[in-house]
N, C-alpha and C positions, 0 to 999 in steps of 0.2 A: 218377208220374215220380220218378226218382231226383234225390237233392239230398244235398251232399255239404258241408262244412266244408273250407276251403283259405285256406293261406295268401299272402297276395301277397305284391310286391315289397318293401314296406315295411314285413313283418312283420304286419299287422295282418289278419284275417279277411275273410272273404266266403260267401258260399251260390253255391256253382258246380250247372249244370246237366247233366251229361254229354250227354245226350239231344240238348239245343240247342247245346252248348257254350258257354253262353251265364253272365254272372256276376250277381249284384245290383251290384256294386261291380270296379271296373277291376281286373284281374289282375296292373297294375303298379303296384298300392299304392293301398287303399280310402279311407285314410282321406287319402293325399295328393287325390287325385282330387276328394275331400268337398269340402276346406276350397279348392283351387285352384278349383274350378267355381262350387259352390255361395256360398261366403262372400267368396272374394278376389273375385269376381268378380259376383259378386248383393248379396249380405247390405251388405257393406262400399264400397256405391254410397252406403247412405244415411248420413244424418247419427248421430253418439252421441247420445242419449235420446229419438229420434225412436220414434214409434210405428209399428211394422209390420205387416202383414197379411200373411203368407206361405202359400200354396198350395203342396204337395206332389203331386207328380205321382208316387208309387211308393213309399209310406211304409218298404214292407218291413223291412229289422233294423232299423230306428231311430237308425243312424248321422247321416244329414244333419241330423235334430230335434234328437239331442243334443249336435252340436260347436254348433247353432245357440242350442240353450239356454247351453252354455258361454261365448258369446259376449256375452249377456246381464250377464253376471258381468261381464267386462271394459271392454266398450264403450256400460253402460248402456242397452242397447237395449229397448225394450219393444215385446213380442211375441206376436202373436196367430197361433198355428200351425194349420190345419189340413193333417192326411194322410189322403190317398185312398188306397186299397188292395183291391183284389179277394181275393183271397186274404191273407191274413194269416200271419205265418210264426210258425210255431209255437215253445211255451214252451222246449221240447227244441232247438230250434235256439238260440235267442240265448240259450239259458244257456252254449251252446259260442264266442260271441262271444269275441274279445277287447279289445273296443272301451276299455273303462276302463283295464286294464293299460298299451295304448299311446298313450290319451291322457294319463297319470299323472292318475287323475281321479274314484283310489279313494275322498272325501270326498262325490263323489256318484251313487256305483254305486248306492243308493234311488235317486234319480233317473231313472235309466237304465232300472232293471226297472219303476220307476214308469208308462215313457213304453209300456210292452208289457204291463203289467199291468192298466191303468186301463182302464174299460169303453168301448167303441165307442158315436158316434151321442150323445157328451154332452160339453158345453165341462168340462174341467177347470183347476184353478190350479193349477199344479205352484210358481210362485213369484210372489211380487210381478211380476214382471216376464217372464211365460213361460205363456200358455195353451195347450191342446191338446186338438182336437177329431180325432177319429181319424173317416173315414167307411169305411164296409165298399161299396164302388161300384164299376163300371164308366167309366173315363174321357170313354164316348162319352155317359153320362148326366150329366153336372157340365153344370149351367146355372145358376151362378151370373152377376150381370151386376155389374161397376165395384165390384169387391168387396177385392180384392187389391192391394196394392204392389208384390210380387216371385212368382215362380211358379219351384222348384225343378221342372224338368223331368227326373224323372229315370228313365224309361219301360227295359224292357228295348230294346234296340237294332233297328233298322229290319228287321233282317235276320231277326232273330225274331220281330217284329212290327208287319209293316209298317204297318198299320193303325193302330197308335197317334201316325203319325210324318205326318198328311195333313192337307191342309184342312180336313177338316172338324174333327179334334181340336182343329190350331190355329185354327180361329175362337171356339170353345169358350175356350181359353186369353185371345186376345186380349179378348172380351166379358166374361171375368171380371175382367181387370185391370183397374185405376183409368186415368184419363190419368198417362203418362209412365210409368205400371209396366214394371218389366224380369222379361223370363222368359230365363234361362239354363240352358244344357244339354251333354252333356259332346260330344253329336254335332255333327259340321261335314260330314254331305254336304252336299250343291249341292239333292239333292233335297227334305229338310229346310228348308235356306233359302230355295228358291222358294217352298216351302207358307207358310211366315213370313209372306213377303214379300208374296204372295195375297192374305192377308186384311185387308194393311195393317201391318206390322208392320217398322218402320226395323232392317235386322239388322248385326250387327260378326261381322267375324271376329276369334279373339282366340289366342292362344298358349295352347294346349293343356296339361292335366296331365303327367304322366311317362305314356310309351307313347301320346298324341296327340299330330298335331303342331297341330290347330288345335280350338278349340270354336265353338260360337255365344252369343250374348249378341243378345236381340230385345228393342225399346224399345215401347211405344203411344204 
């Protein structure tokens, strides 16, 4: 399948699909999308020096890992990252990234190639305060159970694959969480939130990145 380098609204990078027309990252700016969905809105629920657990639902270019390690730096947060990914996106693609340049965050571009360099299927310590277990899997195999504090959900879109967007995923989701873990996601259909809401899962609707007008935010 063809896969292509583009830039979005905010200057910053993405992997578009022509085939699906479908992105890794919003079309109206990647890395806004990131830090609005995933961090204002997941990450920055918990307390500064609190310990984390985070699940990654689509590890892909390793943007959401790295504003999430970023954060680390700032709001002393200690963090235990793992990303799922089926396919893994190749060295030739994210060396075309521009994630460092528009994060001004050239002191830790190691870091970044670190996070796509380092072998799959073993916990790494990237920093005092930042592990990373990369798994090479299928969504509908994660059986982990009360494992997780937060779950970046961040799946290609329902429209391309509905399948990753249903009950049965999200019960998967919600049995990995701890009690009170939050799973956030950049989608707000109705049919997503009913699936949520199915397996038990207290859902918000919340104000959207640039180019959505709404996200979801699910509680346990």
């Amino acid at each position: 399948m063809e896969r292509e380098i583009i830039i979005t609204s905010d200057g910053s990078t993405t992997i578009h699909l022509p085939e699906l027309n479908e992105q890794y990252h919003s079309k109206h700016g990647a890395i806004q999308e990131a830090y609005h969905v995933f961090i204002e809105r997941g990450l920055k629920q918990f307390h500064s020096g609190q310990n984390i657990s985070i699940l990654e639902i689509g590890f892909g270019t390793g943007l959401n890992a790295f504003i999430t390690y970023l954060e680390t730096k700032k709001n002393n947060y200690k963090i235990d990252y793992v990303g799922i990914e089926a396919y893994p996106v190749i060295q030739e693609e994210i060396s075309k990234l521009n994630y460092i340049s528009e994060l001004n965050a050239e002191t830790d571009k190691t870091i970044f190639n670190k996070l796509h360099e380092l072998s799959w299927e073993k916990k790494h310590y990237i920093s005092d305060c930042f592990t990373l277990y990369k798994k090479q899997q299928f969504f509908s195999d994660i059986e982990d159970l009360t494992t997780y504090n937060l779950i970046y959900f961040d799946a290609f879109g329902a429209r391309v694959q509905p399948e990753l967007w249903t009950v049965k995923i999200f019960r998967k989701m919600y049995n990995a969480l701890k009690q009170n873990g939050i799973l956030v996601t950049y989608s707000a259909k109705g049919s997503v939130r009913r699936a949520m809401q199915e397996v038990g899962f207290k859902v918000e609707r919340l104000s959207g990145p640039p180019g959505k007008r709404e996200m979801l935010r699910a509680i346990k």
